[in-house]
C-alpha positions in Angstrom: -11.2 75.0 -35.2 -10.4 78.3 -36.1 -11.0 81.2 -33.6 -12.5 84.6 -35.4 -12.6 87.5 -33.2 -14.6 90.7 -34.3 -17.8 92.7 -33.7 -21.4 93.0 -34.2 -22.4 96.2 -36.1 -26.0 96.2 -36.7 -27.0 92.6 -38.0 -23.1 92.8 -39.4 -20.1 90.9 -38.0 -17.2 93.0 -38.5 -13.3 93.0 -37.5 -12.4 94.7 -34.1 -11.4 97.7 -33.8 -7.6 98.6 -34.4 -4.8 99.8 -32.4 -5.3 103.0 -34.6 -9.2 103.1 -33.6 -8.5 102.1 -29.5 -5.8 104.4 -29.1 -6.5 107.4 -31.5 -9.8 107.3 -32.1 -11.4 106.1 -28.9 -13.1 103.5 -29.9 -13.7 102.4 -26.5 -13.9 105.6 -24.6 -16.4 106.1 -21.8 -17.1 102.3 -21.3 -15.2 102.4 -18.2 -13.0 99.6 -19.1 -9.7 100.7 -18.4 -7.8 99.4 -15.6 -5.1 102.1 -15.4 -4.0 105.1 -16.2 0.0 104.7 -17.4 2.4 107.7 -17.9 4.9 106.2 -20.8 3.2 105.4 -23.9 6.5 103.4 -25.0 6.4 101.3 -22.0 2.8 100.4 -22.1 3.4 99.0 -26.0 6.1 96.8 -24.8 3.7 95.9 -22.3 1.7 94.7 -24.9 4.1 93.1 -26.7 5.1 90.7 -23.5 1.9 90.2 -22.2 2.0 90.8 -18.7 3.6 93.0 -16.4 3.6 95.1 -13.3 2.0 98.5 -13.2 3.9 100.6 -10.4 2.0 103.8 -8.8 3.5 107.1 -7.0 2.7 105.6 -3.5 3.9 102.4 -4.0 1.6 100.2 -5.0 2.2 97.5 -7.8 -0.2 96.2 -9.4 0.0 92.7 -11.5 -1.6 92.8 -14.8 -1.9 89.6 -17.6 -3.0 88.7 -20.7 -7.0 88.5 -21.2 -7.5 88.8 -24.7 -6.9 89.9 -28.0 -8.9 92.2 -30.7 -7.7 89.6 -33.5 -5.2 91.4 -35.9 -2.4 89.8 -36.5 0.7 90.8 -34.5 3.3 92.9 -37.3 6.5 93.6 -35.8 7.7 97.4 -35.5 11.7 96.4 -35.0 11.0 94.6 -38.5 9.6 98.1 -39.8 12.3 99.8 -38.5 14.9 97.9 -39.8 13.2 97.0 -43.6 12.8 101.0 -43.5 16.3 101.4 -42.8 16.2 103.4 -40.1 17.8 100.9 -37.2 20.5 98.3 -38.5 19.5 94.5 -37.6 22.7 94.2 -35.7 21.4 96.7 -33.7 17.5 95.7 -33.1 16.6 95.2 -29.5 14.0 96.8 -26.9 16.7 98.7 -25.6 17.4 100.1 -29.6 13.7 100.7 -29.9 13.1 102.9 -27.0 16.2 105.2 -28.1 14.7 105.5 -31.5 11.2 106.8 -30.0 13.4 109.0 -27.6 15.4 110.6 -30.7 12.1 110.6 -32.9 9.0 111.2 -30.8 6.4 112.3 -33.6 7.0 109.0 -35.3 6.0 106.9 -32.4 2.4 107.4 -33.0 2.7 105.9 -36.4 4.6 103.6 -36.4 2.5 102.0 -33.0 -0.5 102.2 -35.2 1.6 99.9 -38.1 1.1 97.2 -34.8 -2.6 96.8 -35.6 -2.9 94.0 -32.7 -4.1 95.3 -29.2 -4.0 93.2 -26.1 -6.4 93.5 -23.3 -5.9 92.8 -19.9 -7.2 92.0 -16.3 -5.4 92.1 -12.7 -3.4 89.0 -11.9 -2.6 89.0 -8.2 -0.5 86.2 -8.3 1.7 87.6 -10.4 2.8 86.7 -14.5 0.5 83.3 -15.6 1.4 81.5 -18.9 -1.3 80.1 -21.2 -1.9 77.1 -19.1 -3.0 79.6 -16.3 0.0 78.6 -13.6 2.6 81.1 -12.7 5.7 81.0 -14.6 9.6 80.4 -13.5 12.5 82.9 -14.7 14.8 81.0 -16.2 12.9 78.0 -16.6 9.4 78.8 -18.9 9.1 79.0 -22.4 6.6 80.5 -24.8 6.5 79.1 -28.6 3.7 79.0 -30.9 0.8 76.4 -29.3 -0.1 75.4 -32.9 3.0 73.6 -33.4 4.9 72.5 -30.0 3.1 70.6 -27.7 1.4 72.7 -24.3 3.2 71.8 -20.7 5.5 69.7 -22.3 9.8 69.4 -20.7 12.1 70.6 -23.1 15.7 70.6 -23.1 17.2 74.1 -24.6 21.0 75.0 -25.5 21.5 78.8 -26.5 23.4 81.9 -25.2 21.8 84.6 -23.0 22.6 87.9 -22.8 25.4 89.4 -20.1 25.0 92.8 -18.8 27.5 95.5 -17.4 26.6 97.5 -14.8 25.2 100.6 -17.0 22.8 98.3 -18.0 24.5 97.8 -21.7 25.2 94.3 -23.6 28.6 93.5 -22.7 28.6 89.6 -23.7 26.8 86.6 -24.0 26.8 83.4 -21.3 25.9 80.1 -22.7 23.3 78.3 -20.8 21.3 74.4 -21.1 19.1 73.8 -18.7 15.8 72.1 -18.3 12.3 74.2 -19.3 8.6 74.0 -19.6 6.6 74.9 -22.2 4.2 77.4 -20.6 3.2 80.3 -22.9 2.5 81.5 -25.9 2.2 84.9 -27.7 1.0 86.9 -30.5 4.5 87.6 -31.8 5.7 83.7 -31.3 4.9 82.0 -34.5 6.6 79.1 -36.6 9.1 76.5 -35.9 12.0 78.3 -35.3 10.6 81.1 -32.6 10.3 80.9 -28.9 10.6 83.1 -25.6 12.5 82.6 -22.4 11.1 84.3 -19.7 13.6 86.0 -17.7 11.1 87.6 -14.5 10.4 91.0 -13.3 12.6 93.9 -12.5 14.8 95.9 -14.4 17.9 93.5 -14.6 15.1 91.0 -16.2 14.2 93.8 -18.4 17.6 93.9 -19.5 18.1 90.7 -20.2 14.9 90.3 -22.1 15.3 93.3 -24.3 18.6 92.0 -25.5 17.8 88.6 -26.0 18.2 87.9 -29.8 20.0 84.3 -30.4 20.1 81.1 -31.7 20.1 77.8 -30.2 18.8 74.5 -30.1 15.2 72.9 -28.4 14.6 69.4 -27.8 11.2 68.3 -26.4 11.0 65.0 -24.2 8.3 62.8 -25.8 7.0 59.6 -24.8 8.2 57.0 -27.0 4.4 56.0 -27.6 3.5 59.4 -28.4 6.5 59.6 -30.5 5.7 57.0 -33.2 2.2 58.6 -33.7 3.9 61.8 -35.0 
């Protein structure tokens, strides 16, 4: 069954509004729907493009916000803009690239957000970062790919190299690792057969590690044999 997210406008059912129309326009100013007020545009995106996070306030506080829904554009990638456009090399592309390019080229960030017409909504998680199937999720250990093609809460067995980082925070090598996950999440930006997410935590060594992570490697889910021979 397909899932078609939009509006009512009159007796009309239309699409929801953009990230243009949230975020420019104020398309839903004044309902009293926001959660937070954030200082760094750049970071809230990336917030958006991850799906959960922690907001952290002057005094202290933290604050754990998730995934609640979706407006129901499809997810377009800016690092894939960027680099088609020619203005950041592929070699190059990773959150750490991205968040120099907006610092060396502020009036495009507006833009090229807006190119990103998908817009994630959230609500407070006080138990901190939840996967799709609504239970916490394990640095290290949970995995996101697309839930129309890889089976929810299944074990998988993954083989690929993570990132290793210097002190200065920069990519200074890669580690191989295989190890034992779960599938546990999914995302806008995870689609097709050969995309998936390790989730690496919370903190700014996790942020590193995330930002940087760009390999290939190998997945092998752990199938009952029954189940098996009715694929």
């Amino acid at each position: 069954v397909e899932r078609v997210i939009g509006r009512a406008e009159g007796e009309q059912f239309v699409p929801y509004y953009t990230r243009r129309e949230i975020d420019e326009v104020g398309a839903l100013r004044g309902r009293g729907l926001e959660i937070a007020w954030v200082k760094d545009p750049i970071e809230l995106f990336f917030l958006h493009i991850q799906g959960s996070g922690i907001v952290r306030f002057p005094d202290g506080y933290h604050l754990n916000v998730g995934y609640a829904a979706q407006n129901g554009w499809p997810y377009r990638s800016i690092g894939r803009l960027l680099i088609d456009s020619g203005k950041v090399a592929k070699e190059e592309m990773s959150m750490q690239r991205l968040r120099r390019y907006f610092a060396e080229n502020p009036r495009e960030q507006r833009e090229i957000f807006a190119y990103n017409e998908s817009y994630v909504f959230f609500r407070v998680n006080p138990e901190g970062a939840l996967g799709s199937l609504e239970v916490p999720v394990t640095a290290g250990r949970s995995l996101a790919t697309d839930a129309r093609l890889f089976p929810k809460g299944a074990i998988a067995f993954i083989q690929t190299d993570i990132p290793v980082i210097d002190t200065e925070g920069q990519l200074a090598g890669w580690r191989p690792i295989a190890r034992f996950v779960l599938n546990q999440d999914t995302g806008g930006a995870i689609r097709g057969l050969q995309r998936a997410d390790l989730y690496f935590g919370t903190g700014d060594e996790a942020a590193g590690l995330a930002g940087y992570m760009n390999r290939s490697g190998k997945i092998f889910f752990l199938l009952l044999k029954a189940a098996a021979k009715k694929k």
